[in-house]
TIVEXTI-174364 format. One record per residue (C-alpha): y, z, x; residue in one letter. Coordinates in steps of 0.1 Angstrom, whole numbers. Last residue first. Example, Ala and Ser with C-alpha at 12.3 -4.5 7.8 and 13.67 -1.06 7.14 Angstrom:
- -11 / 71 / 137 / s
- -45 / 78 / 123 / a
This chain:
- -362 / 130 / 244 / x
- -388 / 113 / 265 / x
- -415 / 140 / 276 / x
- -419 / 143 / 237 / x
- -435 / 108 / 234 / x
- -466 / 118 / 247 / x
- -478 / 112 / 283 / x
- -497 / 78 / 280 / x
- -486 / 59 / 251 / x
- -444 / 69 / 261 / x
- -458 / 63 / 294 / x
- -464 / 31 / 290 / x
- -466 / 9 / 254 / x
- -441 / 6 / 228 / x
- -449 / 10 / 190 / x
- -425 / -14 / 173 / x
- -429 / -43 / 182 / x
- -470 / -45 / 180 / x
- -469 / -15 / 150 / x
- -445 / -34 / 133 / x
- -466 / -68 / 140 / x
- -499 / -58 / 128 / x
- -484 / -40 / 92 / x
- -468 / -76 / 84 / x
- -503 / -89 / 87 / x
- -515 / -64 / 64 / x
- -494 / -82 / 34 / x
- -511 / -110 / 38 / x
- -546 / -105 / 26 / x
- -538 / -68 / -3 / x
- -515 / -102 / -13 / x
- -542 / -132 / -24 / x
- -563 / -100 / -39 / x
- -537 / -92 / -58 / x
- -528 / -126 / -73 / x
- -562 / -133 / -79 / x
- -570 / -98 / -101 / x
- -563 / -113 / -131 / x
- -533 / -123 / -157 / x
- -515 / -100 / -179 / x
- -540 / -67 / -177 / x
- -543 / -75 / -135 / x
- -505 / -82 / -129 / x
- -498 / -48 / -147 / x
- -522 / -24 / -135 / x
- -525 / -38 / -102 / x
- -483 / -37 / -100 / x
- -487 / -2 / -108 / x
- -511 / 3 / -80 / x
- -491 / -10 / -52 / x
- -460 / 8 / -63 / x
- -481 / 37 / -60 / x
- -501 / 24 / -28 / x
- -470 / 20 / -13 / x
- -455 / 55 / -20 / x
- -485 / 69 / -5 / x
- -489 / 54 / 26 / x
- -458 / 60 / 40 / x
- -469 / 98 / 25 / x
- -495 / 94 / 49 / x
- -478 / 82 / 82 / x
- -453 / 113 / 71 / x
- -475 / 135 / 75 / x
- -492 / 123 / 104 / x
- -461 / 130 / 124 / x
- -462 / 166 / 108 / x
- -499 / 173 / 115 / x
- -492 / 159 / 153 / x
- -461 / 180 / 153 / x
- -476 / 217 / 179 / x
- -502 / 188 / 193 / x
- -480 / 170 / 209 / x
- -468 / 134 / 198 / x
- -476 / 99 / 208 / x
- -510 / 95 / 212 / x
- -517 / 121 / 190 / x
- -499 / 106 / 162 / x
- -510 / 67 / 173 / x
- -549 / 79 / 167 / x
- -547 / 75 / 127 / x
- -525 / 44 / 131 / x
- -559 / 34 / 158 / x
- -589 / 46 / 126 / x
- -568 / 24 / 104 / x
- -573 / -10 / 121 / x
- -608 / -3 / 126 / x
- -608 / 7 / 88 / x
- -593 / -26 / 77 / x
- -610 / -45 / 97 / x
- -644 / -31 / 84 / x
- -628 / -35 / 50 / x
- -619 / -69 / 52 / x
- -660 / -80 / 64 / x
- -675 / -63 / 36 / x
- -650 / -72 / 9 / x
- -657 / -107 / 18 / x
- -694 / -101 / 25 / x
- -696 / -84 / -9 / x
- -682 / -116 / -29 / x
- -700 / -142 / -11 / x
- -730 / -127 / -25 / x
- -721 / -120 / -55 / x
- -709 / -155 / -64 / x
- -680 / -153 / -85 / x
- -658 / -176 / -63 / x
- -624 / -186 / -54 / x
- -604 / -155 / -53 / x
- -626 / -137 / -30 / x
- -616 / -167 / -2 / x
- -583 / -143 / -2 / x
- -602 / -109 / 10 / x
- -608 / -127 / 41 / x
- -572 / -120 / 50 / x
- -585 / -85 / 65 / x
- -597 / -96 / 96 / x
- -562 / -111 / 111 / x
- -549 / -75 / 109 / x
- -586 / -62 / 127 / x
- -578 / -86 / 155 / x
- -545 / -76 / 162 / x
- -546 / -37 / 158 / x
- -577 / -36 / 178 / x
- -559 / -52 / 206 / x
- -531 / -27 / 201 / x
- -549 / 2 / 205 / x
- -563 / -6 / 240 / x
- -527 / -18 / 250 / x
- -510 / 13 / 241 / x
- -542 / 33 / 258 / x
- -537 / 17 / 291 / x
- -568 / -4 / 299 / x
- -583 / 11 / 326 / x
- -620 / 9 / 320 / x
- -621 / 45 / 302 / x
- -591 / 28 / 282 / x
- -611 / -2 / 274 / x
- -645 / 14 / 258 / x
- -620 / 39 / 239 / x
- -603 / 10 / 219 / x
- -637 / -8 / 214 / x
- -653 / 27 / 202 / x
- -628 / 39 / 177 / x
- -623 / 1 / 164 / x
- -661 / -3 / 163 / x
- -669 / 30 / 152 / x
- -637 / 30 / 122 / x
- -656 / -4 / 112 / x
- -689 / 5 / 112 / x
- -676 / 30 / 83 / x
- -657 / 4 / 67 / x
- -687 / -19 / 69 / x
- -708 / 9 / 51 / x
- -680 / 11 / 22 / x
- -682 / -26 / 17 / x
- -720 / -25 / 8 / x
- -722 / 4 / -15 / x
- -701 / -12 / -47 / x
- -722 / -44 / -37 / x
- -757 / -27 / -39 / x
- -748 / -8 / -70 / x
- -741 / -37 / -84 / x
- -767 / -35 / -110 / x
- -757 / -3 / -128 / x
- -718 / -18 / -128 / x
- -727 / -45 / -145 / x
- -716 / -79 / -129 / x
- -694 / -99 / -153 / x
- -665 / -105 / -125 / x
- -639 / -81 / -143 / x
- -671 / -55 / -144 / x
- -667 / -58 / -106 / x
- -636 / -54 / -103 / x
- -636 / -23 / -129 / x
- -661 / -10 / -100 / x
- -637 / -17 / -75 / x
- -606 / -4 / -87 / x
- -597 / 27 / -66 / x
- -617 / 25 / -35 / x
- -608 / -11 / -31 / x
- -570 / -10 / -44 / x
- -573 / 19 / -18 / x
- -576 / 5 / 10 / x
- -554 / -22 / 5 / x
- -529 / 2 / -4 / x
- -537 / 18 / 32 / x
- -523 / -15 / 46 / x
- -483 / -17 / 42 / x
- -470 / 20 / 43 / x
- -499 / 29 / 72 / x
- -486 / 3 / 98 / x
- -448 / 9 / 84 / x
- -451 / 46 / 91 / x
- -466 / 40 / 123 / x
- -439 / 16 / 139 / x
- -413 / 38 / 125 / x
- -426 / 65 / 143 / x
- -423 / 44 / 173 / x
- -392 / 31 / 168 / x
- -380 / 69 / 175 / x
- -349 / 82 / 154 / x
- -375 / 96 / 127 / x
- -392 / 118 / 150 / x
- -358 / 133 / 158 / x
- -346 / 136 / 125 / x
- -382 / 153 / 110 / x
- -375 / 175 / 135 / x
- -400 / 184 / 165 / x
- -421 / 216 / 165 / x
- -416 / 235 / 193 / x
- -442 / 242 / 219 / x
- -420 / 219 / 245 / x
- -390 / 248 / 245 / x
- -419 / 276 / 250 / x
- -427 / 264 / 286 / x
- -457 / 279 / 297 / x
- -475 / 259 / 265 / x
- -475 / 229 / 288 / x
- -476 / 196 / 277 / x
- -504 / 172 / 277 / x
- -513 / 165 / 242 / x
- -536 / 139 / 244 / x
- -561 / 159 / 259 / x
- -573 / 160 / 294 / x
- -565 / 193 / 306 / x
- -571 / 212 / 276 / x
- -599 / 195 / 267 / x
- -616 / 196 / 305 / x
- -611 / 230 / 310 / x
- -627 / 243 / 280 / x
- -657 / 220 / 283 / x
- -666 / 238 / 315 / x
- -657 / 269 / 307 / x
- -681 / 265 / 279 / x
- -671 / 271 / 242 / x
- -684 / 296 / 220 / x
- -660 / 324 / 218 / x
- -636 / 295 / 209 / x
- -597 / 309 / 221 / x
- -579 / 282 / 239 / x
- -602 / 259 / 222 / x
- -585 / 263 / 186 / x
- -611 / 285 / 166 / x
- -637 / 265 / 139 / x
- -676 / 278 / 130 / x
- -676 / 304 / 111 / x
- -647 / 295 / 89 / x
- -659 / 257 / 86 / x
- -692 / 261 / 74 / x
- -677 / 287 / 50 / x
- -649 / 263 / 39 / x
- -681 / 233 / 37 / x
- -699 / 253 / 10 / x
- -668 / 255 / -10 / x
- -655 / 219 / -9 / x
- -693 / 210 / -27 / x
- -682 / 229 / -58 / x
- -662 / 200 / -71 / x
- -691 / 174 / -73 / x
- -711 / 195 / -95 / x
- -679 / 204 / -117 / x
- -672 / 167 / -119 / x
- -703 / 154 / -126 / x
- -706 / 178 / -152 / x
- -678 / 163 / -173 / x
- -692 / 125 / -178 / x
- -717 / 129 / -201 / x
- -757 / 121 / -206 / x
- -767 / 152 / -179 / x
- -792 / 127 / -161 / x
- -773 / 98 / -162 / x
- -741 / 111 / -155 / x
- -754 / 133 / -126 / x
- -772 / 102 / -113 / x
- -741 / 76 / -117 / x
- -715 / 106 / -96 / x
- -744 / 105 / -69 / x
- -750 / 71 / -64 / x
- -717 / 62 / -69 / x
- -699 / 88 / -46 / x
- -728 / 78 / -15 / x
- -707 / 49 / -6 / x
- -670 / 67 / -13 / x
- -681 / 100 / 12 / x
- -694 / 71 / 34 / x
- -659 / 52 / 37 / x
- -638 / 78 / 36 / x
- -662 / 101 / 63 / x
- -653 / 73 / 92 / x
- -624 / 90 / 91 / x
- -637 / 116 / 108 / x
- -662 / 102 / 133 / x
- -636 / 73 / 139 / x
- -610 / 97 / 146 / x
- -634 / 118 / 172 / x
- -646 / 85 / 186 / x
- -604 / 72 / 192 / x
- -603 / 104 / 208 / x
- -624 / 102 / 233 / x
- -606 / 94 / 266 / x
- -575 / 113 / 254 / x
- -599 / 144 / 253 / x
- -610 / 163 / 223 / x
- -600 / 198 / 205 / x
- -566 / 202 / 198 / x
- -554 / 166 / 188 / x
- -584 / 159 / 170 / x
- -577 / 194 / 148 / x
- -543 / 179 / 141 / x
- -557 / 146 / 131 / x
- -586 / 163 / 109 / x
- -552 / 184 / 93 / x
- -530 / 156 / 88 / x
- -559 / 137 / 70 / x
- -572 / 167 / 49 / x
- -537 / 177 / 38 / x
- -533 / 154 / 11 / x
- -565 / 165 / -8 / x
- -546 / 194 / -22 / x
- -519 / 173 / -34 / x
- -541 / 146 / -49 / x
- -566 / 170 / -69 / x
- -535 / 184 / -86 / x
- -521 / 157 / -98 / x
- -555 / 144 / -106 / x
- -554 / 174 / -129 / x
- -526 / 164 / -149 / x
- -529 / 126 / -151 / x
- -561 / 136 / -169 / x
- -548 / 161 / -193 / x
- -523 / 136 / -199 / x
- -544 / 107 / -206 / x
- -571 / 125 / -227 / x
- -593 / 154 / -231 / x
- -596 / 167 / -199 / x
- -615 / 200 / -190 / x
- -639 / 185 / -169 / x
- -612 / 180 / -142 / x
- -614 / 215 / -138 / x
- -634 / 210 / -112 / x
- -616 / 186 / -93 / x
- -587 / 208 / -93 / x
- -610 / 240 / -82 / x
- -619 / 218 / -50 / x
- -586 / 207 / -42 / x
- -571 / 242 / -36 / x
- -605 / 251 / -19 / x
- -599 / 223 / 4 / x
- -560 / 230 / 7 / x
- -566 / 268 / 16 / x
- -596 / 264 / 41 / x
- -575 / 233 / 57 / x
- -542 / 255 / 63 / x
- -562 / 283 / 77 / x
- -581 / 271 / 104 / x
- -555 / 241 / 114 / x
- -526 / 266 / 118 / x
- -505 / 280 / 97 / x
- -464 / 267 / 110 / x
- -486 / 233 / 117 / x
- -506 / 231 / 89 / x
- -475 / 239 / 66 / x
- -460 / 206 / 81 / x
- -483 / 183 / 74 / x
- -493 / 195 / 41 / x
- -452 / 189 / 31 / x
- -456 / 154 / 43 / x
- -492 / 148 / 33 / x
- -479 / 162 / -4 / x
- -455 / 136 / -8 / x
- -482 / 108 / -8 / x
- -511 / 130 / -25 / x
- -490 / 139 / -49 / x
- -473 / 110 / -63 / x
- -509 / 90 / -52 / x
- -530 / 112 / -80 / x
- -505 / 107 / -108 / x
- -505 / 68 / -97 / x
- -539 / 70 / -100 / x
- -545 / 81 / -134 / x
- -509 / 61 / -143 / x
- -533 / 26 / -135 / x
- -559 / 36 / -157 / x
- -531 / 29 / -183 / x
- -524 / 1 / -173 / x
- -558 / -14 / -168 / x
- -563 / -4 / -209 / x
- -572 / 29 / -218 / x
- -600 / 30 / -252 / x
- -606 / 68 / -245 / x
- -646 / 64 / -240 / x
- -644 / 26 / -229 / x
- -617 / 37 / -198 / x
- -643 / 70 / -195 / x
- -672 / 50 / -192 / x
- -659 / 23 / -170 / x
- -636 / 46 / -153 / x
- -673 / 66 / -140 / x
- -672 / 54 / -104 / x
- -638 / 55 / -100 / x
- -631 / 93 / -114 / x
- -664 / 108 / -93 / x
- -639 / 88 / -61 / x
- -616 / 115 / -56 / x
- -643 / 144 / -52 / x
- -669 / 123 / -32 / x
- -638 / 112 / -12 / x
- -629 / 149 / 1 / x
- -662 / 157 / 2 / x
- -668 / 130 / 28 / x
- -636 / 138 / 44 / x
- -647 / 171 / 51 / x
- -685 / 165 / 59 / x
- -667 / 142 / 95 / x
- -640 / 169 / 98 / x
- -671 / 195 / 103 / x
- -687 / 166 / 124 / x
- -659 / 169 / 149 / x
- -661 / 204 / 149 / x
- -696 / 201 / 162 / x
- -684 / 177 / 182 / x
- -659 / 193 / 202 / x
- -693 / 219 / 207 / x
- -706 / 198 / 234 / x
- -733 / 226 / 237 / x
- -727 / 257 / 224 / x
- -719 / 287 / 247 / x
- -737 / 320 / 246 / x
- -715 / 345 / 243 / x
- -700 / 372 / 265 / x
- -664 / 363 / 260 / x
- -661 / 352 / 295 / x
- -691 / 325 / 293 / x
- -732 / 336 / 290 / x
- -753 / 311 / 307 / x
């Protein structure tokens, strides 16, 4: 059955775009994690110690971190079409001519640039969420993309370890791994329009996104299509509430994605035969953003309000990620993946609802914006995270780290549980209260 336009609809297509923003954010980590997997080499290469290593990533987290603000923004004035095909092939080329470095600088340098591309991907996937899916699903369609980190950083190894093999240097696995942001912009160009105006998209479907998604104001009044001010999101507890959540636990996130495989090394397990445990925690953070996307949406579509839904999740997940402490005590491979396995599926259940609070609580015209500044929370406390890793590690170990990446998070739980309200600011969007 041809629609209006005269096309033949697709199918469910909200989740054909969902899985665009799913291959997104698995290039997206493919790219930022070909530096991880081959620091061993490259560390041993240019004879960096931990602290040095450390100012690689801290040149990626300046940008990404302040670039998620000003990438939340610009995808809001361009749109989520244009915006993301301009920051992924932005990012792509940086990763790409990654190849070109020839020591610490050069390095620093193009991460630089790698990090302030890549910093719009999360705004935009949350914007796109907040345009194309239902309240009742959302927490699927955030779990579907961000579930993308956690295999984009699982199948990195395998890949990034192959092309080195296979080539016998480092530098081609980066242009290999860099071109893959192009095949996904075409993907995406022929495929993504906002749901107001998809050629391909049934009535049916039509009516029930835009009736039922999280953004539920009315573009007949022009004053509620305004972007908000940074001042007036920041006078509201609740952005507070998710700018703390995201300051305090994507650094444990990231200590994982970032120094895993020197970790491991740390342990006296060779990287080419831990393949298995540099794999495993990535998986359980990908079961992880299902179970937390899935449990949250299970209880709203049995009346749960969605405040409450999230913060159950929240609670449980912040409690789940102090088993990285029992970590400090052994060496036992074993015990050591299904600590890491078991934190990072809380973590990323715990992540997967801050990801959902900006289209919970703001329309879709600042969703980009107010997940903006979630992420460049997030930024600035995996820098100062990471220098400290650099430091503490190269002086004394990784314990110390491990024994905080446990606690800190429970501060994260109980900003978002006093400071993200529930009712009708949860229900209705906060912009219907100022």
């Amino acid at each position: 059955m041809m629609n209006k336009s005269g096309a033949k609809p697709i199918k469910h297509l909200r989740w054909y775009i969902g899985g665009l923003l799913f291959l997104s954010t698995v290039i997206n980590y493919i790219d930022r994690q070909t530096l991880s997997v081959l620091a061993p080499y490259i560390k041993t290469e240019y004879q960096w110690s931990n602290a040095d290593f450390a100012w690689l990533i801290i040149a990626f987290r300046v940008a990404y971190a302040f670039g998620q603000t000003i990438a939340g923004r610009f995808l809001d004035r361009v749109g989520t079409l244009r915006g993301l095909s301009l920051t992924v092939a932005f990012y792509s080329v940086a990763a790409m001519l990654t190849s070109l470095a020839t020591g610490l600088r050069s390095f620093s340098l193009f991460r630089f640039l790698l990090g302030a591309g890549e910093a719009a991907n999360w705004p935009g996937a949350t914007k796109a969420v907040s345009e194309w899916f239902p309240k009742r699903e959302s927490g699927w369609a955030v779990a579907l993309f961000d579930s993308g980190s956690s295999i984009g950083g699982a199948i990195a190894p395998f890949l990034v370890l192959w092309i080195f093999h296979t080539f016998g240097s480092w530098r081609p696995a980066f242009i290999i791994t860099g071109t893959l942001g192009f095949f996904w912009i075409i993907l995406f160009r022929k495929l993504y329009r906002r749901p107001e105006e998809h050629p391909r998209l049934s009535e049916e479907e039509r009516r029930d996104i835009l009736t039922n998604r999280a953004d539920t104001t009315s573009s007949a009044n022009p004053d509620e299509n305004k972007r908000m001010s940074y001042r007036t999101m920041l006078a509201l507890p609740q952005t507070w509430g998710y700018i703390i959540g995201k300051g305090l636990t994507d650094p444990v996130w990231f200590f994982i994605t970032d120094w895993f495989a020197i970790y491991l090394v740390s342990k006296g397990h060779r990287l080419e035969e831990s393949l298995l445990a540099f794999w495993v925690p990535f998986v359980a953070a990908d079961i992880g953003n299902f179970a937390g996307g899935g449990f949250s949406s299970w209880l709203i579509n049995r009346g749960w309000s969605v405040g409450a839904a999230r913060k159950l999740v929240v609670t449980i997940c912040g409690l789940g990620m102090t088993l990285l402490i029992p970590t400090v005590f052994t060496n036992s491979y074993f015990w050591l993946v299904a600590c890491f396995a078991i934190s990072t599926l809380a973590y990323a259940a715990f992540s997967t609802m801050l990801l959902n609070f900006p289209a919970d609580l703001f329309p879709t015209h600042s969703v980009a914006s107010a997940s903006g500044l979630g992420g460049t929370s997030a930024g600035i406390g995996t820098i100062i995270a990471t220098y400290l890793i650099g430091q503490i590690s190269d002086r004394y170990s990784f314990e110390p780290i491990l024994i905080a990446a446990s606690l800190i998070p429970l501060v994260a739980m109980v900003a978002v549980l006093v400071l993200i309200k529930n009712g009708k600011a949860m229900e209705e969007g906060i912009l219907n209260r100022i």
